[in-house]
C-alpha positions as CSV (number, residue, x, y, z in Angstrom):
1,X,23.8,19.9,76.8
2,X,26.4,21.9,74.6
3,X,28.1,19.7,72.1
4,X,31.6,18.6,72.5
5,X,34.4,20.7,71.1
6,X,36.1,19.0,68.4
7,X,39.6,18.4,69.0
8,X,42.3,19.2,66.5
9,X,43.7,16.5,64.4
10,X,47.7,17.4,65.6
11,X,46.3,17.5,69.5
12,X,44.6,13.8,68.8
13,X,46.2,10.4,70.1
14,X,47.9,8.3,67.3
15,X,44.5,6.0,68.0
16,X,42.4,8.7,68.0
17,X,44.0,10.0,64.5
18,X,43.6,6.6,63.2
19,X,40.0,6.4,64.3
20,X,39.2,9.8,62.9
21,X,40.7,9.1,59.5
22,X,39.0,6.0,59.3
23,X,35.4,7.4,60.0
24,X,36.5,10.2,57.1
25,X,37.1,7.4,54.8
26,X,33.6,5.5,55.9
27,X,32.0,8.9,54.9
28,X,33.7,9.6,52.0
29,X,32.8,6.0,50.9
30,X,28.9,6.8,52.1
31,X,28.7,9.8,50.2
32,X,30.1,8.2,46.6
33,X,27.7,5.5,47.3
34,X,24.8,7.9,47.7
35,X,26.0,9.9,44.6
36,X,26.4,6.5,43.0
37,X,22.8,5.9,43.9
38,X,21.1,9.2,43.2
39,X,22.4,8.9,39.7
40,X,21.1,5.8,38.9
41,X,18.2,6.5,40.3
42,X,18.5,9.3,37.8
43,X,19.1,7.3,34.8
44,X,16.5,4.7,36.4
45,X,13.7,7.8,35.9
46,X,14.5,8.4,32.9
47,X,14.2,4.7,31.1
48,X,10.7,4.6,33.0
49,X,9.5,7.9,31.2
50,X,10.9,6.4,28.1
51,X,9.2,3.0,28.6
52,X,6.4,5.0,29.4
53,X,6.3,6.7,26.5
54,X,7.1,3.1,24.5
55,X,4.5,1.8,25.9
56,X,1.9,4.6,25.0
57,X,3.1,4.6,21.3
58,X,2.7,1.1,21.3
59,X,-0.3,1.3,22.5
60,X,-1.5,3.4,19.8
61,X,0.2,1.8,17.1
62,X,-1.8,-1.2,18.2
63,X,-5.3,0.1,17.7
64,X,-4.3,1.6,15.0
65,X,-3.4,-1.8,13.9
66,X,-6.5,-3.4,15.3
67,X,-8.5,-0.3,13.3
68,X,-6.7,-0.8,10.1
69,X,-7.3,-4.7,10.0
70,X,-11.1,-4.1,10.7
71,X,-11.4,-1.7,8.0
72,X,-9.5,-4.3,5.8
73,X,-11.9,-7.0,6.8
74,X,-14.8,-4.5,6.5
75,X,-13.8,-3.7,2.7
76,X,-13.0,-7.1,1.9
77,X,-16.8,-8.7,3.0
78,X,-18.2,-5.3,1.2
79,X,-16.4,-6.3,-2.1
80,X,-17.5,-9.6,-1.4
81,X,-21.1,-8.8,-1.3
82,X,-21.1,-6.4,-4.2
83,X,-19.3,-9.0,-6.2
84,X,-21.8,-11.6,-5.4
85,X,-24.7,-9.2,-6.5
86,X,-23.2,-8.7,-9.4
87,X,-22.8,-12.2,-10.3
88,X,-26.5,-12.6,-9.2
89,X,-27.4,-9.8,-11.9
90,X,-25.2,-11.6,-14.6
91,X,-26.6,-14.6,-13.9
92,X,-30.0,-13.6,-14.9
93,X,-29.1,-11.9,-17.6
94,X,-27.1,-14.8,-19.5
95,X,-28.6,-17.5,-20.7
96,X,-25.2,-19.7,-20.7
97,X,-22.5,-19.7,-18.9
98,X,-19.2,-18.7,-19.8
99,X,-15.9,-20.3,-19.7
100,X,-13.7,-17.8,-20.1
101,X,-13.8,-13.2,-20.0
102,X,-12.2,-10.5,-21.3
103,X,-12.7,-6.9,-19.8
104,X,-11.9,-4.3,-22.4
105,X,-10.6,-0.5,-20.7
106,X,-11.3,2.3,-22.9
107,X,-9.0,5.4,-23.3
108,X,-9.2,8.6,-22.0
109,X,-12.2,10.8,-23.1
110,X,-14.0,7.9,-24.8
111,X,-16.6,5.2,-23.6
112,X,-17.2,1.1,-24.3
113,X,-19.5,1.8,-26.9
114,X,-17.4,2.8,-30.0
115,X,-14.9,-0.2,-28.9
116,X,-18.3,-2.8,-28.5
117,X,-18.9,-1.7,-32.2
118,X,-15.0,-1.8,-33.3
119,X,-14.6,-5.1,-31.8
120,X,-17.5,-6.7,-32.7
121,X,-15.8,-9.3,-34.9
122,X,-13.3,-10.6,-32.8
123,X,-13.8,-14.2,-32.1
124,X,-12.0,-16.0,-29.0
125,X,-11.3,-19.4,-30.9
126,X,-14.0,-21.7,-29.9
127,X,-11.4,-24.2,-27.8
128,X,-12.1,-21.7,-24.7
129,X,-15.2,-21.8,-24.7
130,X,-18.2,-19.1,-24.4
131,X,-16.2,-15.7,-23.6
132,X,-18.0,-12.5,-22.0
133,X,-16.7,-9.6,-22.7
134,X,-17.2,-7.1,-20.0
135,X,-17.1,-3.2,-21.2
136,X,-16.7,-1.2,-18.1
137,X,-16.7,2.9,-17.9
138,X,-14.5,5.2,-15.9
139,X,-16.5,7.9,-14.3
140,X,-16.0,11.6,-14.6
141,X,-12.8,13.6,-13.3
142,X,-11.3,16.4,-14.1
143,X,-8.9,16.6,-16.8
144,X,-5.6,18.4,-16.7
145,X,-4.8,18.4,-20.0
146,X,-8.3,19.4,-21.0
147,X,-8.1,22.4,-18.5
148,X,-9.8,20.8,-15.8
149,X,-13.2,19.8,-17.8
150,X,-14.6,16.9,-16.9
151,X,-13.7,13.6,-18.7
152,X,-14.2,10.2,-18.8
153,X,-11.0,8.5,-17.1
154,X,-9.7,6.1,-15.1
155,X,-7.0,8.7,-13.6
156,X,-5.8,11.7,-14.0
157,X,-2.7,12.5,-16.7
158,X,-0.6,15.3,-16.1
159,X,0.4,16.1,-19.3
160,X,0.8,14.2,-23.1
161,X,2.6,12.8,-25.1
162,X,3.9,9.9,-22.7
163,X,7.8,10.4,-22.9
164,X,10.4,9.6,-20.4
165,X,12.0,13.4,-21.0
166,X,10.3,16.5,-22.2
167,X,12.5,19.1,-24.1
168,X,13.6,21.9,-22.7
169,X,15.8,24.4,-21.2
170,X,16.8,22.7,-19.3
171,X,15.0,19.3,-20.1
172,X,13.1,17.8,-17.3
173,X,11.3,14.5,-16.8
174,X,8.1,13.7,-17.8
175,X,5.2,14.4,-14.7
176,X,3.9,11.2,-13.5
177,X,0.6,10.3,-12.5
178,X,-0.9,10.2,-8.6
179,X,0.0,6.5,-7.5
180,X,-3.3,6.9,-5.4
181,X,-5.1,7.3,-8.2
182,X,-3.9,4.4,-10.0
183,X,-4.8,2.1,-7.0
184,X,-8.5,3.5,-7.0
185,X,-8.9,2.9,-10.8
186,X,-7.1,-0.5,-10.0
187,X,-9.8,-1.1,-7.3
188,X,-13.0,-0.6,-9.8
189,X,-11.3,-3.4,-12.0
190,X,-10.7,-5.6,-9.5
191,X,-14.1,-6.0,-8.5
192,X,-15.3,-7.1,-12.1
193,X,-12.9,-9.6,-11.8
194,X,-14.2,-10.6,-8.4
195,X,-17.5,-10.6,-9.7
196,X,-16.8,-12.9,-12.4
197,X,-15.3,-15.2,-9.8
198,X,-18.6,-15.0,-7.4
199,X,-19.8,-16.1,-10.4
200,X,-17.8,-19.2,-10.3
201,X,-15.1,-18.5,-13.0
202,X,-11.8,-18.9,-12.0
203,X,-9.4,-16.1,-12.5
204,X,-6.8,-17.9,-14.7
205,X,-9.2,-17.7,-17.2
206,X,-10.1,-13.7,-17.4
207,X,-7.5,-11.4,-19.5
208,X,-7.3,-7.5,-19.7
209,X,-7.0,-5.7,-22.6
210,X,-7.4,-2.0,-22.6
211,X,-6.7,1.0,-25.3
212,X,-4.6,4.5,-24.6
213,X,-5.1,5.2,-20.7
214,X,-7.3,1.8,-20.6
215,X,-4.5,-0.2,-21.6
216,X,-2.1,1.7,-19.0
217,X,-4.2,0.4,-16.0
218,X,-3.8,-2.9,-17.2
219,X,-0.3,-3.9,-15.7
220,X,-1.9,-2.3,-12.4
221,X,-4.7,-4.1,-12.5
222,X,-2.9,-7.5,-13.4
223,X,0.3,-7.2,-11.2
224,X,-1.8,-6.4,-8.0
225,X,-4.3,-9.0,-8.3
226,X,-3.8,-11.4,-5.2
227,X,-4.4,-14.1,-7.9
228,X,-3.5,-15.4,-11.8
229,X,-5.1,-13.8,-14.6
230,X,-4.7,-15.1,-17.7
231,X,-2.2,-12.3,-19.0
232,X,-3.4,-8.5,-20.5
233,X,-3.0,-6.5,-23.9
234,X,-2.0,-2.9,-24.4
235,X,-2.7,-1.1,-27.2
236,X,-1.1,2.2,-27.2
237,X,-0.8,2.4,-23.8
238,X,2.5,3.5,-20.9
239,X,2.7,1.6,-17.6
240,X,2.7,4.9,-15.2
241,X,3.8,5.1,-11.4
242,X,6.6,1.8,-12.5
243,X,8.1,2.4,-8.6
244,X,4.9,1.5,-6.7
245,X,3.6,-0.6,-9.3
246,X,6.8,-2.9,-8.1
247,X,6.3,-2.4,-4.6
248,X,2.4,-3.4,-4.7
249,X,3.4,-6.3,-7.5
250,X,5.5,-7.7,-4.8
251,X,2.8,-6.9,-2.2
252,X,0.3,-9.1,-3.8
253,X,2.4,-11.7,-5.0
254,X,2.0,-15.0,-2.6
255,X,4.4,-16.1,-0.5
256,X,6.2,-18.5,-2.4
257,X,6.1,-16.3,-5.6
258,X,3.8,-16.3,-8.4
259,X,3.5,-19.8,-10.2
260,X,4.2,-17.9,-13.4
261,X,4.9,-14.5,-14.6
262,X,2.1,-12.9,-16.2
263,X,1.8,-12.5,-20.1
264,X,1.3,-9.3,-21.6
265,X,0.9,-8.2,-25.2
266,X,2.1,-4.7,-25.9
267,X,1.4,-2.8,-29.0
């Protein structure tokens, strides 16, 4: 059947005008809603991609998480174990047990055996008890200053003297050292000190004292111990990378604060 013709709006009835402009108005109103509709649908889509995408990252950011604390843990029982065999070793080896420890850090370019001889006749007085002194060795890096030939050292140096400006035109700042180098040389003297505690000593009794470069890891190796020490000594030494040495000092510190400040002796 052929459609009705649509009659003009002037040829309609007063009703019929009023009907028609209400059924305009009831599609008008249909079509905002749908628009209305169609956009939050829109924005709707949108949110879910992005909650999507949330949810992904998250995702990762968790196993990487999970990863990270079981490579933590993993470190931690291997320092464990290597501090208890070392504690096994030392245990043979002495004959009586010490009360207290000092671990010496030579300088750059040197070893522990010119300092075993140079210190030789220094006596801890005899109200702490039988101290060990513990003489470890950096390994072998290359040198900068040195033009690259390999040196004993517990990092690398940039450049000497230690000064906060080097003249010039124009003066510049002094080049610091690689903060990831200072936490791997921190990381060898940690586990001597976590030796001596397998070993049953506790760590308010063990002090650092170290010599040139030696005696610049010491603030690291004190201020990011988890634990007190009894304090350290520099002789002749710089504290280098002083921005992350903060940050990790504040890192290892407890959560109600260190009991007491450390003690150094700078010379």
């Amino acid at each position: 059947a052929a459609a009705p013709e649509e009659v003009p709006f002037d040829l309609m009835s007063p009703e019929e005008q009023e009907e028609y402009l209400r059924e305009q108005e009831e599609l008008e109103e249909k079509k905002q809603e749908a628009a209305r509709l169609a956009a939050e649908a829109k924005v709707a889509r949108r949110f879910a991609r992005r909650i999507a995408k949330a949810s992904a990252e998250a995702s990762e950011a968790a196993a990487a998480v999970l990863a990270a604390a079981e490579a933590a843990e993993a470190e931690a029982k291997s320092r464990q174990d290597a501090a208890a065999r070392k504690a096994a070793l030392w245990g043979k080896a002495s004959k009586e047990k010490a009360a207290c420890a000092v671990i010496w850090l030579h300088g750059q370019g040197e070893s522990e055996v010119s300092w075993q001889t140079t210190l030789a006749d220094v006596a801890v007085p005899s109200t702490f008890g039988l101290c060990r002194w513990l003489w470890p060795r950096a390994p072998l890096q290359p040198c900068s200053t040195r033009g690259g030939v390999l040196t004993p050292q517990w990092f690398d140096t940039p450049e000497f003297p230690k000064t906060k400006v080097v003249r010039g035109v124009p003066d510049r700042p002094t080049r610091d050292e690689d903060p990831k180098e200072l936490v791997k040389a921190t990381h060898r003297i940690h586990a001597v000190i976590e030796a001596l505690e397998a070993e049953g000593m506790p760590s308010e009794r063990i002090a650092l004292a170290g010599f040139g470069q030696g005696a610049a890891l010491v603030p690291h190796a004190v201020m990011r111990f988890q634990r007190p020490l009894a304090g350290g000594a520099m002789f002749c030494g710089w504290v280098p990378c002083r921005e992350a040495l903060a940050v990790a000092a504040e890192l290892a510190a407890p959560p109600g604060g260190r009991p007491y400040p450390p003690e150094f002796l700078w010379c």
